[in-house]
VEXDREN-2710 file (C-alpha; in Angstrom, 1 decimal):
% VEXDREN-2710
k/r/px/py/pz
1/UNK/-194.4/-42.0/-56.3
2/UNK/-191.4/-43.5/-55.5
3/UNK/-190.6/-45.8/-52.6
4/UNK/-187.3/-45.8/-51.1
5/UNK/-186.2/-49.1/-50.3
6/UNK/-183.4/-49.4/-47.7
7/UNK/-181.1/-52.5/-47.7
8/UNK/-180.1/-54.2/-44.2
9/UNK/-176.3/-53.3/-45.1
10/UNK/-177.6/-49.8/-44.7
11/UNK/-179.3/-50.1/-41.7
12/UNK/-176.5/-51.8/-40.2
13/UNK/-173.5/-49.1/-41.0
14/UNK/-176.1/-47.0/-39.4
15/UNK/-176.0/-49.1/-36.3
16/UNK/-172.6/-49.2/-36.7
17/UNK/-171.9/-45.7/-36.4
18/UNK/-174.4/-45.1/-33.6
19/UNK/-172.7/-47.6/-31.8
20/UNK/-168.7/-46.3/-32.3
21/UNK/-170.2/-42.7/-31.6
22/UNK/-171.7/-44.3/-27.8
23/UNK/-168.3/-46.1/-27.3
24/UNK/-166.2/-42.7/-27.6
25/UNK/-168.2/-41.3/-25.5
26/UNK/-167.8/-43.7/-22.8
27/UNK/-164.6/-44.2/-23.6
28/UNK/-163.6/-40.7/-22.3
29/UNK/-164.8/-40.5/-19.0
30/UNK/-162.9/-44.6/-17.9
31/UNK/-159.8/-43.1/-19.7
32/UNK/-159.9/-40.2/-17.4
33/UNK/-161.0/-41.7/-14.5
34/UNK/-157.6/-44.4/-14.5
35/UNK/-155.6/-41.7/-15.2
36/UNK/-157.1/-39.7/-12.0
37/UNK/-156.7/-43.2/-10.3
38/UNK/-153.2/-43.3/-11.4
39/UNK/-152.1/-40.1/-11.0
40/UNK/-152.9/-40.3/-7.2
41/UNK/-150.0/-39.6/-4.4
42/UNK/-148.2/-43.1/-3.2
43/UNK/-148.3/-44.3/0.2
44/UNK/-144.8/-43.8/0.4
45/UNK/-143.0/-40.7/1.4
46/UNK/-139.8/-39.9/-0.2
47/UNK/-136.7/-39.8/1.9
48/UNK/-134.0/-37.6/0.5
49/UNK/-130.1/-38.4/1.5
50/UNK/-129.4/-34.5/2.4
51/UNK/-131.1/-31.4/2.5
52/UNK/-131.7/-29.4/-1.1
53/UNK/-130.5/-25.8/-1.2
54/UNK/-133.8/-24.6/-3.0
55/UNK/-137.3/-25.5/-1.2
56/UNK/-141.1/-24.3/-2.2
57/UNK/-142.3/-22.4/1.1
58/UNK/-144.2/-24.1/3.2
59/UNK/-143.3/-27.9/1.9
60/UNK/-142.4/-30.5/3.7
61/UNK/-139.2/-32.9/3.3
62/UNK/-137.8/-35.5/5.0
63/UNK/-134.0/-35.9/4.9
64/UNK/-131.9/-39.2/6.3
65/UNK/-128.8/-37.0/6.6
66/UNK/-127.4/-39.0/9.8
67/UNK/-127.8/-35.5/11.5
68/UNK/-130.3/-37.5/14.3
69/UNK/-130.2/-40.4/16.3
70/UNK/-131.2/-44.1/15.0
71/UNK/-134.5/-44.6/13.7
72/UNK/-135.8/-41.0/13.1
73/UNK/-135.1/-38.8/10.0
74/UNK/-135.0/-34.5/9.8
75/UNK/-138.1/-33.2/9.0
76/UNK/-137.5/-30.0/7.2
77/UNK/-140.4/-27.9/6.5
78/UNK/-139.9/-24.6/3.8
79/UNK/-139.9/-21.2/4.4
80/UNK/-140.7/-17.6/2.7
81/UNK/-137.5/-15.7/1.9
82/UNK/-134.9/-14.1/4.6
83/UNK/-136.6/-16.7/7.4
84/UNK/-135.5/-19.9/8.6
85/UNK/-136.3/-23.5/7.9
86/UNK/-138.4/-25.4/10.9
87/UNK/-136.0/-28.1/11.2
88/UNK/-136.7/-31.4/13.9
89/UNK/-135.9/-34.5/14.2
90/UNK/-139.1/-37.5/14.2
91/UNK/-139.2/-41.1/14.5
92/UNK/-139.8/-43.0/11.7
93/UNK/-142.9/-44.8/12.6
94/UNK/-144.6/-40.9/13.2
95/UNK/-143.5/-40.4/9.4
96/UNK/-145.9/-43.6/8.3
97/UNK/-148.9/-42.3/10.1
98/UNK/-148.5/-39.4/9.2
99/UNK/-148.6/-39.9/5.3
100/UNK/-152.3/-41.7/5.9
101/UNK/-154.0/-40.8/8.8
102/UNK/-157.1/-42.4/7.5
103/UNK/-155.3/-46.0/7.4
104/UNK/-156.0/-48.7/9.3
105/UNK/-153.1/-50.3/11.2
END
């Protein structure tokens, strides 16, 4: 009968690779989760110097055109083909609480 006789360096790569096998799959999940984290919208809303001629339907812009009066910006919102953009002019400080109506002030 023969007796199989396992050295600690074996035992060890074994612990080894149980280990690196537990750290890739943990490793997934936290690489996902900051890109999710990162990925999210900003705070900020962009502000575009004049109106594009192409638009998604149903998106909304802001455009700083010069088309309204001081302190508010044209808020253009898209449309489905042969209508109209919703056009109207909003102050700038309904545009921040707009963007996060969840935020504290």
């Amino acid at each position: 009968m023969r007796t199989i006789i396992r050295s600690s360096c074996e035992t060890g790569s074994a612990f080894m690779a149980a280990s690196r096998r537990a750290v890739r799959k943990a490793a997934g999940p936290s690489v996902l989760l900051a890109g999710l984290l990162a990925a999210q919208p900003s705070a900020a809303q962009k502000i575009y110097p004049n109106e594009p001629l192409m638009m998604d339907p149903y998106s909304t812009i802001f455009v700083n055109d010069g088309s309204c009066s001081a302190g508010k910006v044209l808020k253009v919102q898209g449309a489905p083909r042969n209508q109209r953009r919703k056009k109207s002019c909003v102050p700038m400080s309904d545009l921040q609480s707009t963007l996060r109506p969840g935020a504290a002030r």
